[in-house]
N, C-alpha and C positions, 0 to 999 in steps of 0.2 A: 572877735572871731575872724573875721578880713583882716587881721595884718596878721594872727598864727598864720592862716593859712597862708598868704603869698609868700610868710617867713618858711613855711613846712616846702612850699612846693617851690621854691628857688632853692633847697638844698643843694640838687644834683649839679645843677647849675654854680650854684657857687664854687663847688667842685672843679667842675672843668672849666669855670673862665676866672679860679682863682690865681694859676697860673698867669693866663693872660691878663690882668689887673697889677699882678706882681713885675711883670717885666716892662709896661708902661710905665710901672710909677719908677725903674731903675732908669728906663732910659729918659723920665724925665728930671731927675736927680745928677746924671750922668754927662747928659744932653746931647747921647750919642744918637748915631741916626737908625731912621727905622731899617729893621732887618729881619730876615726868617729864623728859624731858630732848630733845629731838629733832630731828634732824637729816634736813632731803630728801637723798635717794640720788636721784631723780627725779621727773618730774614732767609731764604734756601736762592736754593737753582731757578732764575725765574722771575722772581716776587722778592719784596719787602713792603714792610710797612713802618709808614713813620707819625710820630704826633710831633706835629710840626707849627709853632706859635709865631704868629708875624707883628711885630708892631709899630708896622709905618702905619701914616696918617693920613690927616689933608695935608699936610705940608711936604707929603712926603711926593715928589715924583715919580709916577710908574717909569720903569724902564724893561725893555723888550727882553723879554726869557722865551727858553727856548725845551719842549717835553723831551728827554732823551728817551723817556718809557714811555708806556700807556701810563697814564696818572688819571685814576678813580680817586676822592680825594672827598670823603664826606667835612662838611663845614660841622665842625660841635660847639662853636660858640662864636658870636661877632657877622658881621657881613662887610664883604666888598666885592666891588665889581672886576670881571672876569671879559678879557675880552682875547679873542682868537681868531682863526679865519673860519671859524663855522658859526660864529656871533657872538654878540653880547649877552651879558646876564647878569644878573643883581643876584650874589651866593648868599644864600640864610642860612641861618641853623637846620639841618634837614636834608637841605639838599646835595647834590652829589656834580661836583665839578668833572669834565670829561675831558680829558687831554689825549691827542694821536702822537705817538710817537715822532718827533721831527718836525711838530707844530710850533711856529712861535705864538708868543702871549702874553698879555699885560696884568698883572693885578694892582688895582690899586683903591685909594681909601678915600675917597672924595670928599666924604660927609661925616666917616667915624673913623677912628683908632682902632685896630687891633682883631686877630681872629684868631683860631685856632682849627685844624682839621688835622682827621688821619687820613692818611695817604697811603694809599694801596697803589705800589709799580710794579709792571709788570712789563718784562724783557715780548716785544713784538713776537717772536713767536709762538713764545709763551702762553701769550692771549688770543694768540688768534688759533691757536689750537682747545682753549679753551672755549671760548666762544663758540668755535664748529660743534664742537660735543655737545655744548648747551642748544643749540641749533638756533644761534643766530646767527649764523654765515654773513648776513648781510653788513653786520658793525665791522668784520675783517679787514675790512674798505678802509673803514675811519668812519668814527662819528659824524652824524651831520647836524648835533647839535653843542653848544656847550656846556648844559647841565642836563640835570633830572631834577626837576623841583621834590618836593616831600610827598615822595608818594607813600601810601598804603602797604605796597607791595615789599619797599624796604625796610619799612619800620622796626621791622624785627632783626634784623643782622645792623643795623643802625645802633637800636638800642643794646645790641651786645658787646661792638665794638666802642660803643662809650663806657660800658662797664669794665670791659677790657682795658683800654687805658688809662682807667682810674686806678689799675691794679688791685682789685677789689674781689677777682673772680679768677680762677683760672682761666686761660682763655690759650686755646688749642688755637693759633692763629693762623698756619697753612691751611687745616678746611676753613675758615674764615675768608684769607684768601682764594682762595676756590669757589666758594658757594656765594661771594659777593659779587665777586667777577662774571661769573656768568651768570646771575640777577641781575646784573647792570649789563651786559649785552644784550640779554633777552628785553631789559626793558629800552635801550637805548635803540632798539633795532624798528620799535613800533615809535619812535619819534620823530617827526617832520620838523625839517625846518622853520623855526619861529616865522613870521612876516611881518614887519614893522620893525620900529628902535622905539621904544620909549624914550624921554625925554630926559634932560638931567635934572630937570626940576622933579620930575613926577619921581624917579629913581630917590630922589634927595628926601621926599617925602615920606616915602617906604619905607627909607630907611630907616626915619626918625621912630616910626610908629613898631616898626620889627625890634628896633632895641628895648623899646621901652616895653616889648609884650616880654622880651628876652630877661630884663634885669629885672623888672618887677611882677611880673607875672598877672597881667590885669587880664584874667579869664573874667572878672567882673565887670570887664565895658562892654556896652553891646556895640553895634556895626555903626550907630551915629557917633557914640563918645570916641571911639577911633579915626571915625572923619574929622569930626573935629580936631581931634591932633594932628591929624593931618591938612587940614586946612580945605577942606573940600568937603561938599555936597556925597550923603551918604551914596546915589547913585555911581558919580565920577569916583569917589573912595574905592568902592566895590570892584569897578573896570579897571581900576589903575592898580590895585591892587595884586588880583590876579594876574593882570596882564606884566606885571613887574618881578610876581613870585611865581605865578603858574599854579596858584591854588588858591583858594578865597579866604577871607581873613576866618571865617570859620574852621574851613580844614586848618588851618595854619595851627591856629590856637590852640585846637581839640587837637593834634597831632602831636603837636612840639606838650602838649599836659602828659597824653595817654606815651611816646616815650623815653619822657623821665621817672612816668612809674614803671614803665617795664625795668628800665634801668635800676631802676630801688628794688625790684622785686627780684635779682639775680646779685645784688651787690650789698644786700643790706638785710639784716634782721627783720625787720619793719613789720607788722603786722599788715595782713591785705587789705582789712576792712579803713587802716591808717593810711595807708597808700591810696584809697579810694578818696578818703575828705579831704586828706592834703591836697591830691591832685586837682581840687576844686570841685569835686563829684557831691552832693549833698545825700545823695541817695546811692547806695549798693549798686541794686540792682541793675540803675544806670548804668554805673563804671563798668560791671561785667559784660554790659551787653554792648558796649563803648567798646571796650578793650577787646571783645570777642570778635568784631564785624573788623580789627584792624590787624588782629594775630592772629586770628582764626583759632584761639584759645584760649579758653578761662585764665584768668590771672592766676588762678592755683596750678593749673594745667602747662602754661607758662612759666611759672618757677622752678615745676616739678622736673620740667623737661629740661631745664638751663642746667640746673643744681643736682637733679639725680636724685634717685626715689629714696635715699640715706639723707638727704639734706636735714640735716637740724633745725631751718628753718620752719618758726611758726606758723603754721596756716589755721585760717577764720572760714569754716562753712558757714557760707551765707543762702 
């Protein structure tokens, strides 16, 4: 029953980082060097948005780039570190890279190969006209951090622009752009300055444990079997953790489960009560009341509203 499931609940995933598996394994055949990769999903007066696949390495050298837009830039699969003049940051799956227009920046792969994110740019006045409406005035400035770790708040335009680029769903992506853009001013604007650097060991560790929740999906280790792969005492696990992702290995886990089943549950046939076990939930009522406290709606409630009250999608009252 434990390898159906982490086989059920890495579907989505295998999905979006089947891509990125496939252009590792060219440019190791190849032995061309690592490089960005990207394709417009869309595009008007303003805004575009790209799925964009990189695959340097540790071997690979960062070299300074520079944001011509704003670049919001959700990570959908892989990590590496992101460095700017407003700090450092270790990007996981979830979280939301923040670039100012005219910022320089490095990304690079220290510890792993390869990532994938969609990237939302936006022309400077663009956003900062956005931003005013959404009434964060105060991000107009520039950011003063360089991420958003996996919050709560975004989960749900997260998990629709992963369904989106899976080409799965129709997906309207100007309100997209629109309605992410100023969720990420609004949340960027209540963000302070990190204080401290973490370490490159502690980062190196992260990492190890973030991929392997990433490719195998071990919702069945608790907080010591993840120290242990980490090589650390569950307490320092727990501090290093957070302080490395900005959310505890708990949030992380329940996060990155609850969505790739939102994701299933706008891109996929799937029955609900099936997207509940998959996602490692053993009990309903759980998953609903999991999935409720993070969309602030039922999973059926949730599909209905993605899909449209005609969707032929099956739905399970539970």
């Amino acid at each position: 029953m434990r390898d159906m499931v982490r086989r059920a609940t890495s579907r989505v995933f295998a999905k979006i980082a089947g891509d990125v598996d496939q252009a590792l394994s060219r440019r190791r055949r190849t032995d061309e060097p690592g490089n960005a990769i990207g394709r417009t999903l869309a595009r008007s007066d303003g805004w575009s948005v790209d799925d964009v696949i990189c695959t340097s390495g540790p071997a690979d050298r960062p070299f300074e780039e520079r944001h011509t837009r704003v670049s919001l830039a959700i990570v959908a699969a892989g990590t590496f570190q992101y460095r700017s003049t407003t700090g450092r940051a270790l990007l996981t799956p979830g979280s939301i890279l923040l670039g100012n227009a005219g910022q320089p920046f490095e990304c690079g792969h220290e510890h792993a190969p390869g990532d994938r994110c969609i990237a939302f740019n936006y022309a400077p006045e663009y956003f900062e006209r956005l931003a005013a409406d959404a009434g964060a005035g105060r991000v107009t400035r520039g950011f003063a951090v360089p991420r958003l770790p996996p919050l709560r708040e975004a989960a749900g335009l997260i998990a629709r622009a992963s369904a989106g680029v899976l080409g799965e769903t129709d997906m309207a992506w100007e309100e997209m752009a629109l309605r992410f853009g100023a969720l990420v001013a609004r949340l960027a604007s209540e963000r302070r300055r990190e204080r401290g650097q973490t370490s490159a060991k502690a980062v190196a560790r992260v990492t190890d444990v973030v991929r392997a929740i990433e490719r195998s999906r071990v919702d069945t280790l608790s907080l010591s079997d993840l120290a242990r792969l980490a090589g650390l005492t569950p307490y320092h696990f727990l501090r290093t953790f957070e302080q490395v992702t900005g959310v505890t290995p708990h949030q992380y886990v329940r996060r990155s489960r609850l969505r790739e089943a939102a994701t299933r549950l706008v891109s996929e046939k799937t029955k609900v009560i099936e997207v509940a076990y998959e996602s490692g939930f053993r009990d309903v009522s759980n998953f609903n009341r999991a999935f409720r406290a993070e969309f602030d709606a039922s999973p059926r409630g949730y599909r209905r509203a993605r899909m449209g009250s005609d969707s032929n999608f099956e739905e399970i009252r539970v």
